[in-house]
C-alpha positions as CSV (number, residue, x, y, z in Angstrom):
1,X,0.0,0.0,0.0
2,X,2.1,2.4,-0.7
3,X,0.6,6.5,-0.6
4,X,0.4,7.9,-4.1
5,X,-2.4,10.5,-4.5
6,X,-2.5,12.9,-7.6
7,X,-4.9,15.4,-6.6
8,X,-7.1,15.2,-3.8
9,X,-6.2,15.2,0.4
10,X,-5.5,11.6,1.6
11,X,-7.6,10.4,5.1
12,X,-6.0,9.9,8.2
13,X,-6.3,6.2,7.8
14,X,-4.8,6.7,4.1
15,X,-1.6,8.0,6.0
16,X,-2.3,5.2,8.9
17,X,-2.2,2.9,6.8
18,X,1.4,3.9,4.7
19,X,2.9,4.8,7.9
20,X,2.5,1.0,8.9
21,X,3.6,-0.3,5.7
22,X,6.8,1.7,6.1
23,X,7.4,0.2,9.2
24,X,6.6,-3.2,8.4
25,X,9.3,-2.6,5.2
26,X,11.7,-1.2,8.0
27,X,11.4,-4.4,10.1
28,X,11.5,-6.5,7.4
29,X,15.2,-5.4,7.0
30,X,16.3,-4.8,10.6
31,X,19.2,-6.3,11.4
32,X,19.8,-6.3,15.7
33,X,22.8,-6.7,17.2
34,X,27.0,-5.6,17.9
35,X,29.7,-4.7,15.5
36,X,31.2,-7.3,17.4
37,X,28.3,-9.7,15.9
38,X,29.3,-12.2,13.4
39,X,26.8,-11.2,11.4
40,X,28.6,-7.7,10.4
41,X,31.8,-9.5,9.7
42,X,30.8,-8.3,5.8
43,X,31.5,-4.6,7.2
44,X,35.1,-5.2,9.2
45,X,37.5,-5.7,6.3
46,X,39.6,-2.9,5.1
47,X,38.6,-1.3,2.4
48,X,41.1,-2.1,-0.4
49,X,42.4,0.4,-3.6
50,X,40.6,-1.9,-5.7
51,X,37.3,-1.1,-3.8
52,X,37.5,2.3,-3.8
53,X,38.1,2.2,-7.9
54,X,35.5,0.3,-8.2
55,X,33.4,2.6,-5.9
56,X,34.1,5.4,-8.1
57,X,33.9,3.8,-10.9
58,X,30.3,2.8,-10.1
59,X,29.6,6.5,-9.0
60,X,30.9,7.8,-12.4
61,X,29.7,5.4,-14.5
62,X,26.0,5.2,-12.9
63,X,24.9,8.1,-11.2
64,X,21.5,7.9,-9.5
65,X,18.7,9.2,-12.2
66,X,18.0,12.5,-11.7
67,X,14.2,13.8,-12.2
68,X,13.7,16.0,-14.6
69,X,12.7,19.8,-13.3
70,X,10.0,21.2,-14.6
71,X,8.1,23.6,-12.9
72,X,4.2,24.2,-13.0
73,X,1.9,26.8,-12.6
74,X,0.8,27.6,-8.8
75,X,-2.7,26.3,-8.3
76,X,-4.7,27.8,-5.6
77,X,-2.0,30.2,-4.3
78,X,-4.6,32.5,-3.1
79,X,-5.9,29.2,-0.3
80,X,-4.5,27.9,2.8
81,X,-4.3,24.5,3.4
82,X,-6.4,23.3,6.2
């Protein structure tokens, strides 16, 4: 359920109801625990030269998409929100 409204005022229980989905998403992913954990031995070795050319590389080569910019016209500028 995620929120997606193009035009219109969600209800409370519209918002409820994303607001638990989030959180449901959130736990789904947790991960408790220490560094010390053996579970986050993934995240304790040193990070090699390799790595970091392959980090940039990455970066460089695949930047995150970028929404275009397009600006409308103000609707109801005269009204406030209630």
């Amino acid at each position: 359920h995620l929120l997606h409204f193009s035009g219109g005022v969600p209800t409370a229980e519209d918002v409820k109801r994303a607001i638990d989905d989030l959180e449901e998403l959130y736990q789904a992913v947790e991960v408790n625990g220490n560094l010390a954990d053996e579970k986050f031995d993934f995240m304790k070795s040193e990070l090699t030269v390799k790595d970091a050319m392959d980090i940039k590389k990455k970066v460089l080569t695949q930047p995150p998409p970028q929404a275009p910019v397009v600006p409308g016209p103000v609707m109801n500028a005269n009204v406030f929100p209630h």
